[in-house]
C-alpha positions in Angstrom: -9.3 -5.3 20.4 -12.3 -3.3 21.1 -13.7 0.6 20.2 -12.6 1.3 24.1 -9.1 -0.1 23.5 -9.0 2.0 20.2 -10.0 4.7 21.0 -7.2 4.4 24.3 -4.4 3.2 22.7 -4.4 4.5 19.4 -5.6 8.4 20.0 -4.1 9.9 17.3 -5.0 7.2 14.6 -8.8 7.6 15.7 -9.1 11.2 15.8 -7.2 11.3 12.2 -9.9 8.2 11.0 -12.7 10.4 12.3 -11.5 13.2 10.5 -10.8 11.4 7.3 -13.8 9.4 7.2 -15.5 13.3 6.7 -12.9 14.5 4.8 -12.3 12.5 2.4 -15.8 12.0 0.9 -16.1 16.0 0.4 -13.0 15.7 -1.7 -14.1 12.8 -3.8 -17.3 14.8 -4.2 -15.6 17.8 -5.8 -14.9 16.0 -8.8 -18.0 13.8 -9.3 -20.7 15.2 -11.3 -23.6 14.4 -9.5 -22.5 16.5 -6.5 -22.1 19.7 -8.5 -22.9 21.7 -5.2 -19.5 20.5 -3.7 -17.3 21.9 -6.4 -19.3 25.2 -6.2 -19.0 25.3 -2.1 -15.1 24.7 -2.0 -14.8 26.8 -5.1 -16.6 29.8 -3.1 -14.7 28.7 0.0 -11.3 28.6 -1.4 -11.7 32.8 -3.0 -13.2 33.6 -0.1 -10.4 32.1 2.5 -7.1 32.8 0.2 -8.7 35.8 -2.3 -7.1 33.7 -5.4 -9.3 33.0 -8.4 -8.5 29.4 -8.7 -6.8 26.3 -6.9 -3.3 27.1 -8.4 -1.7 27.8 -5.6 -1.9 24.8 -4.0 2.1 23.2 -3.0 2.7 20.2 -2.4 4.2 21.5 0.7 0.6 23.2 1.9 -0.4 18.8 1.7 2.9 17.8 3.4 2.5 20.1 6.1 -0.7 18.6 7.6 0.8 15.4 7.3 4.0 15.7 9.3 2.4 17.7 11.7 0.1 14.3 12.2 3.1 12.1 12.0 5.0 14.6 14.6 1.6 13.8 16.8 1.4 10.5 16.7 4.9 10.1 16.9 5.1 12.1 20.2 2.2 9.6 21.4 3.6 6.7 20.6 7.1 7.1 22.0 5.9 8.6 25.6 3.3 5.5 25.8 5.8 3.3 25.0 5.2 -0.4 26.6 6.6 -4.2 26.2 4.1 -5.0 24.2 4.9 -2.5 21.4 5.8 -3.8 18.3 8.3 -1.0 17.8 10.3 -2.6 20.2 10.9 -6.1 18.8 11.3 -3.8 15.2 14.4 -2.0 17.2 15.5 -5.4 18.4 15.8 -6.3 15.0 17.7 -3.5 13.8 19.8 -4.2 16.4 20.1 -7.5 15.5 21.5 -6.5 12.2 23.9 -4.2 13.2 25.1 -6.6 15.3 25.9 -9.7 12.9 23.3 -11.1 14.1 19.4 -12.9 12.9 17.4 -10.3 12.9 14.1 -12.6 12.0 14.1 -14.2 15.3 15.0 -12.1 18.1 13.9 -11.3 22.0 13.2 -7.9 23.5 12.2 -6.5 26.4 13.3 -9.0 28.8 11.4 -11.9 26.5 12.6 -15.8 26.7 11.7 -16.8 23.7 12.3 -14.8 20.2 10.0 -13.1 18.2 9.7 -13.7 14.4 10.1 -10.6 12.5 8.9 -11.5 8.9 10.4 -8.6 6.9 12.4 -8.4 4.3 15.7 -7.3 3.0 15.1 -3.8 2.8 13.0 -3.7 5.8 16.4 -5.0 7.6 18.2 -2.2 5.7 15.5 -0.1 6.9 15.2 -1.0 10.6 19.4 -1.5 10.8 19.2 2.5 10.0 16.5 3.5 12.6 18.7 1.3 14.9 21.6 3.9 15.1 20.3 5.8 16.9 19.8 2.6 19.6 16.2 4.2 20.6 12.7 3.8 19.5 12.2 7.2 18.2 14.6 6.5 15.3 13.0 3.5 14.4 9.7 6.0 14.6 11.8 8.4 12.0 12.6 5.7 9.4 9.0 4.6 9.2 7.8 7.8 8.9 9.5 9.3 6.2 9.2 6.6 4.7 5.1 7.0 4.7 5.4 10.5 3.9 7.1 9.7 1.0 3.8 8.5 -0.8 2.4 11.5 -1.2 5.3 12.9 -3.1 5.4 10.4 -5.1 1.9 10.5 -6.2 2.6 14.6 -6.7 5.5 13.4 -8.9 3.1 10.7 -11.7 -0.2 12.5 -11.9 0.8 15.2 -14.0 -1.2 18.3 -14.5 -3.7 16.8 -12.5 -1.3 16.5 -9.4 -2.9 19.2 -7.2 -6.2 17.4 -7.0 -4.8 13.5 -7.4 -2.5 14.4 -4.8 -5.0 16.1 -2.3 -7.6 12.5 -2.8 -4.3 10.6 -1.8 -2.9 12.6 1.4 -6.7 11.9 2.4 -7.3 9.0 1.7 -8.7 6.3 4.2 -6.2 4.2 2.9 -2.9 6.2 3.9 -3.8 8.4 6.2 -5.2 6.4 9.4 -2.5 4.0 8.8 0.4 6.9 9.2 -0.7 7.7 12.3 -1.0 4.6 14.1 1.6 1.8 15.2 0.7 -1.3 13.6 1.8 -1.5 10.2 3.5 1.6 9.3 6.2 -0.4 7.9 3.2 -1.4 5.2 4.4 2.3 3.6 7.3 0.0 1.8 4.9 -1.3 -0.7 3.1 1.8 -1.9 6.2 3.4 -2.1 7.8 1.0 -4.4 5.0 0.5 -6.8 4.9 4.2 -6.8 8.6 4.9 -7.2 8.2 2.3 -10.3 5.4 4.3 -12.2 7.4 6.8 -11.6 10.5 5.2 -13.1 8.9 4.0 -16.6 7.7 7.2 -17.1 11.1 9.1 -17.4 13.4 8.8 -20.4 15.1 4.8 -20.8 18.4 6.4 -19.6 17.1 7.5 -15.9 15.2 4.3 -15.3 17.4 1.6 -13.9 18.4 3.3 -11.3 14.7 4.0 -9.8 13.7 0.1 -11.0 16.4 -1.2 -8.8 15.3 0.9 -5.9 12.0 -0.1 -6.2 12.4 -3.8 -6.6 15.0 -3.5 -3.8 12.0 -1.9 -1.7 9.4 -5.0 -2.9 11.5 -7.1 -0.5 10.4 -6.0 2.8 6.9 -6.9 1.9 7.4 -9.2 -1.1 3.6 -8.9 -2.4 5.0 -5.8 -4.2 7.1 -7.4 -6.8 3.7 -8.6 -8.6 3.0 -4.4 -8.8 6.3 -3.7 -10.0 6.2 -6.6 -12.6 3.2 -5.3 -14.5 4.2 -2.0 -14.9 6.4 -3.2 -18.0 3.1 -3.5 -19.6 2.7 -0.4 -21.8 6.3 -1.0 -23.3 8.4 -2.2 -26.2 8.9 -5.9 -26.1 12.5 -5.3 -25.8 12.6 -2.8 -22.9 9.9 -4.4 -20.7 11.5 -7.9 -21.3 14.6 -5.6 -19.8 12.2 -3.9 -16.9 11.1 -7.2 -16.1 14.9 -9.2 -16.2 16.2 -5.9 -13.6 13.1 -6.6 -11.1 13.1 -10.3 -10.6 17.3 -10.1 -10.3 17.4 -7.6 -8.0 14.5 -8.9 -6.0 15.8 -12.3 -5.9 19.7 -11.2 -5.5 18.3 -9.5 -2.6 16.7 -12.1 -1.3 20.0 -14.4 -1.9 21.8 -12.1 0.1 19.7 -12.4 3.1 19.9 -15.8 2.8 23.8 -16.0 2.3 23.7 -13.8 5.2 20.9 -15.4 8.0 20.1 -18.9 6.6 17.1 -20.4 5.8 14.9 -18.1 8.2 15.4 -15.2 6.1 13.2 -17.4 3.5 10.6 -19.3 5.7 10.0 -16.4 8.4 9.6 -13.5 5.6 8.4 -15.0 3.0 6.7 -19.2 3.1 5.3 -18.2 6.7 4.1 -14.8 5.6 2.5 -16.1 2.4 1.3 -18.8 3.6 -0.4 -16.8 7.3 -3.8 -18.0 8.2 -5.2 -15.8 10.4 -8.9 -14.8 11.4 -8.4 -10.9 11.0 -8.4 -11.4 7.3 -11.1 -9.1 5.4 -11.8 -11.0 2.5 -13.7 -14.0 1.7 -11.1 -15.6 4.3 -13.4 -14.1 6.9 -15.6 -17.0 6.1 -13.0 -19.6 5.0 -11.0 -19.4 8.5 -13.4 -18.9 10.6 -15.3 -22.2 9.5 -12.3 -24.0 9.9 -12.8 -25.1 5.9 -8.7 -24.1 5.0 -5.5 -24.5 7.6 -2.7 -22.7 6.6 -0.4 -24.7 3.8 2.2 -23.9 1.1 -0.1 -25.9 -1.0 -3.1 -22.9 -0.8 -0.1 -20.3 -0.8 1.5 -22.0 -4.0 -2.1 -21.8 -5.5 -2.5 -17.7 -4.7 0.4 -17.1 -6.3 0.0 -18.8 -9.4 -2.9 -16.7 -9.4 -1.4 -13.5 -8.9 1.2 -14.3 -11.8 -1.4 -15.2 -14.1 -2.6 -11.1 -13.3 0.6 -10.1 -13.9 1.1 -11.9 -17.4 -2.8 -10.9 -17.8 -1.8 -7.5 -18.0 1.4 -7.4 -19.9 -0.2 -9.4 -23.0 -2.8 -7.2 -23.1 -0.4 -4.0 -23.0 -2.0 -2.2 -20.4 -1.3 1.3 -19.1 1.6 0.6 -16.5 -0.7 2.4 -14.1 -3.4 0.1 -14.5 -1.5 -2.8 -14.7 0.4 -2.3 -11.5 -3.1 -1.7 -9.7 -5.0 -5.2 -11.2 -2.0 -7.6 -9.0 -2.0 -5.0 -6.3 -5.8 -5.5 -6.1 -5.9 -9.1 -6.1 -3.0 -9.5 -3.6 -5.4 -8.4 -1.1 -8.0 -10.4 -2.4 -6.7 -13.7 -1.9 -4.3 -12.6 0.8 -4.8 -14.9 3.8 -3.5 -12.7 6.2 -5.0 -9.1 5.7 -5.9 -6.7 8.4 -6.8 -3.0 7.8 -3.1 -1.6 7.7 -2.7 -3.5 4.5 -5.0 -1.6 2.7 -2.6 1.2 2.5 -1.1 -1.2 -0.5 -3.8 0.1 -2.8 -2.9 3.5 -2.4 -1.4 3.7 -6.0 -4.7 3.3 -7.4 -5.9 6.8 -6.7 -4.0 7.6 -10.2 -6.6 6.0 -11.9 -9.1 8.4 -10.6 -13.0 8.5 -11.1 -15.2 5.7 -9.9 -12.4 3.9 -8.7 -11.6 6.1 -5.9 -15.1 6.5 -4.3 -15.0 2.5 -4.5 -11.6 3.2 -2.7 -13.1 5.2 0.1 -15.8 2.0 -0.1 -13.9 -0.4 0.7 -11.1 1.5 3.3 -14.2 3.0 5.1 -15.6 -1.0 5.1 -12.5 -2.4 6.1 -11.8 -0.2 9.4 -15.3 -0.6 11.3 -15.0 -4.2 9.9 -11.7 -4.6 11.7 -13.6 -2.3 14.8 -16.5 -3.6 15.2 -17.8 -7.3 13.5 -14.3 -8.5 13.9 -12.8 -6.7 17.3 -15.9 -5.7 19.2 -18.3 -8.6 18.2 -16.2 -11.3 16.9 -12.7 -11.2 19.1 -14.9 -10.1 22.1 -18.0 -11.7 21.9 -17.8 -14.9 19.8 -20.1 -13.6 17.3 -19.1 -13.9 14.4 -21.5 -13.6 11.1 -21.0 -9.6 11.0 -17.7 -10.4 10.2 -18.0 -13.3 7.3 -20.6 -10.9 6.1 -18.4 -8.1 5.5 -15.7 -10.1 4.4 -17.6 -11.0 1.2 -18.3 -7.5 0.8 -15.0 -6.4 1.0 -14.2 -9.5 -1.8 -16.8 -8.5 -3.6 -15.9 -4.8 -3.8 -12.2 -5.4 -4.7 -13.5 -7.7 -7.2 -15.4 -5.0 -8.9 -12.5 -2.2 -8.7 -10.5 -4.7 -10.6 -13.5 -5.4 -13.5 -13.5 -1.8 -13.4 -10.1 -1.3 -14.2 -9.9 -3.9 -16.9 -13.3 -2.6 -18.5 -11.5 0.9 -18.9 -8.5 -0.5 -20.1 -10.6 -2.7 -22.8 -12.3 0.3 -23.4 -9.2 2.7 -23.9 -7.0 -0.2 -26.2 -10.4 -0.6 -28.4 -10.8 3.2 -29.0 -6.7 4.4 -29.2 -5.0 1.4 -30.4 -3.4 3.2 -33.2 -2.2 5.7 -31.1 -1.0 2.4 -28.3 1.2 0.8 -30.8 2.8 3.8 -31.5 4.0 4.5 -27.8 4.9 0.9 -28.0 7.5 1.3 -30.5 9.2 4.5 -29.1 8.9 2.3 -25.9 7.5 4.9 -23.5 3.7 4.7 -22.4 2.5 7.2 -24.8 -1.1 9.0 -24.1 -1.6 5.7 -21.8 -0.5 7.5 -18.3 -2.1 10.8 -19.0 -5.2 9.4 -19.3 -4.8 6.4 -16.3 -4.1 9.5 -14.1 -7.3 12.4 -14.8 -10.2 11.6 -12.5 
C-alpha cells in the first residue's frame, strides 16, 4: 500500500482523514485551557451562524447527520468500485455460508480455489448471516454501518450533561471517523460498541442490566479482545453484583463461543480466536514494529498465552482497586493494543470509549490516531512495504507503545488520585452497588 494507492482506492476515507486530522484538533482545543482563543472563536462563530446564546441546541441528530451522510458516501463508493479483491466479498461469502448450514470461517468467493479464513466471531456470523439476506454486498455494507453509527449514540447516551461536547470529540475523532468510511475493518465497530453498550448497562438501575450485559458480551465475540473491556467494568460495584456482572459475561461469552463450536467444529476456535491471538504480522504499530521485523518473535500460542495473562492481570488490576467502570474498561482496552501482535490502524477505533474520560487523555488520543495513520501511510506502506526501508517504522512503533503506555499511567494516576481524595464517598456507591459520583466525574473533560 502506498499514498497513490490510498488516495485511489479509498477516496472517501482520505478526504474524511484530511478533514478530521483539522477538525478534530480545533475541537480538542475548545476545552483546553491554554487555547482560550478557540473557545472564544467557536463561541463567536456559533451566535453569529445560528443567533443562539449558547451551544444548547446541539442534537444528537445535528452529529448523526454528518455521519450518515459520510457513510451514505463511502458506501456508494465502495459498492460501485466493487472488485475480487474486496474483502466485503469473502464477508458476504460468509454470511452466505451461514445461512446455508454451512462453515462460514473457511469459505471461497469470487471464483477462488482455495478458501479464505474469516476469523470472526459468533456475533460477527450473526452479523454477516443478516447482511446476507439480502444476497448482495450492499447489505453486508448496511449491517456494518449501522453498526458504526451506533457509537456515537452510545457515547450521547453515558456522558451525561456533558454529552453535547463528549459526543462532538467522539463523532470526530481520528479514531472512529476514518475508519467508518473506509473498507478494511469496519467490522472493528463490534468492539467499541460493546464496551460502550456495557458502560452503558452498569449505569442503569440492577433491574435493566442483564439484558444490555448479555448483548454486549454477546457482541465481545466477533472480536474477542473485547471481553477484557467488558470484564472490568464490574469494578466500581458491590462485591455481590460485580461477582454477578462478571459470572453473566464469561457465560455468555463462552456459551457463545460453545455454540459456534457445536455448530462448525474446531475452526470456529482456532480461525477466530488461537490464529487471531496468536497473528504475527509486520503492520503491527506497537513495539511489534521492531520485534517482527527483526525476526526476534514467530508467531506461537506460547507469546499469545503470555499477552493474555497479561491482559487478565489488567483486568483483576482494576477490579481490586475499584475503579470507575469507565476507567477500568479503558486500562485492558489500552493494553490490548499494546501487546496486540496483529494491529493495523483500523483497530484503533477500539479505544474509542476512552473519549469519556476526557481531558489530557483525548489530545493523547488524537496523538496516537494521528501517529498511527501516516505510520500505517508512510514508514510502513510507502517506505517499508514499498521500499524495504524500514527504521521509520520500528521508530514509530515505539512511539506509538510508548504513548499508549502513558494514556494508561494516566488513567491509573487519576484514578489513584480520585480513590485517595473521595474514598468515603466510593465505599458508599459501593454498598448501594451503583458507581456513585465515579462516572460523573470519569466522563467531564
Amino acid at each position: 500500500m502506498n499514498l497513490f494507492v490510498i488516495g485511489v482506492e479509498y477516496p472517501v476515507s482520505t478526504v474524511v482523514g484530511t478533514l478530521c486530522f483539522l477538525l478534530s484538533p480545533l475541537v480538542l482545543a475548545y476545552r483546553w485551557k491554554r487555547t482560550p482563543s478557540a473557545r472564544r472563536l467557536l463561541d463567536a462563530f456559533q451566535r453569529r451562524f445560528t443567533g443562539r446564546p449558547d451551544w444548547r441546541w446541539l442534537r444528537l441528530w445535528h452529529l448523526m447527520l454528518g455521519l450518515v451522510l459520510v457513510t451514505a458516501a463511502n458506501i456508494a463508493w465502495q459498492v460501485a468500485t466493487l472488485h475480487c479483491a474486496d474483502d466485503s466479498l469473502a464477508i458476504l461469502a460468509s454470511g452466505q455460508a451461514a445461512l446455508r448450514g454451512q462453515n462460514p470461517f473457511l469459505v471461497t468467493y469470487c471464483g477462488g480455489t482455495s478458501p479464505a479464513q474469516i476469523p470472526y466471531g459468533t456475533a460477527e456470523v450473526a452479523l454477516n448471516a443478516l447482511g446476507a439476506l439480502s444476497g448482495v454486498v450492499l447489505g453486508m455494507w448496511l449491517v456494518w454501518q449501522v453498526l458504526a453509527l451506533a457509537v456515537v449514540p452510545l457515547v450521547w447516551s453515558i456522558a451525561g450533561e456533558d454529552r453535547r461536547y463528549v459526543s462532538a470529540v467522539a463523532a470526530t475523532s481520528v479514531l472512529y471517523l476514518p475508519n467508518i468510511a473506509t473498507n478494511i475493518g469496519v467490522e472493528n465497530a463490534v468492539v467499541p460498541v460493546a464496551v460502550l453498550l456495557m458502560l452503558y448497562a452498569v449505569t442503569l438501575a440492577p433491574r435493566r442490566r442483564g439484558a444490555l450485559t448479555v448483548v454486549a458480551a454477546f457482541l465481545s465475540t466477533a472480536r474477542f479482545p473485547a471481553v477484557f473491556g467488558l470484564l472490568g467494568t464490574s469494578a466500581p460495584l458491590r462485591r455481590s453484583r460485580a461477582i454477578a456482572q462478571t459470572a453473566l459475561v464469561l457465560g455468555t461469552f463462552f456459551g457463545a463461543v460453545l455454540l459456534s463450536y457445536l455448530l462448525w467444529g474446531w475452526s470456529a476456535i482456532s480461525i477466530v480466536y488461537l490464529g487471531q491471538f496468536a497473528r504475527a504480522s509486520n503492520e503491527s504499530l506497537n513495539f511489534f514494529a521492531v520485534v517482527l521485523v527483526q525476526g526476534w518473535l514467530r508467531s506461537s500460542l506460547v507469546s499469545a498465552a503470555v499477552q493474555g495473562a497479561a491482559l487478565l492481570a489488567l483486568v483483576v488490576f482494576v477490579n481490586w482497586r475499584g475503579y470507575s467502570a469507565t476507567a477500568a474498561a479503558a486500562i485492558p482496552l489500552v493494553g490490548v493494543l499494546a501487546v496486540s501482535q496483529y494491529l493495523t490502524f483500523h483497530f484503533v477505533l477500539w479505544l474509542v470509549p476512552l473519549v469519556l474520560l476526557g481531558g489530557s487523555i483525548n489530545r493523547w488520543l488524537y496523538v496516537y490516531g494521528a501517529l498511527a495513520w501516516f505510520d500505517e501511510n508512510v514508514p510502513l506502506g510507502y517506505l517499508g512495504l514499498g521500499r524495504g526501508i524500514w527504521w521509520p517504522y520500528e521508530v514509530c512503533g515505539l512511539a506509538l507503545f510508548a504513548i499508549l503506555a502513558y494514556v494508561g499511567f494516566l488513567i491509573a494516576r487519576g484514578e489513584e488520585r480520585r480513590l485517595r481524595g473521595t474514598v468515603g464517598s466510593a465505599d458508599a456507591a459501593r454498598a448501594v452497588g451503583g458507581p456513585g459520583p465515579v462516572e460523573k466525574s470519569a466522563t467531564t473533560p
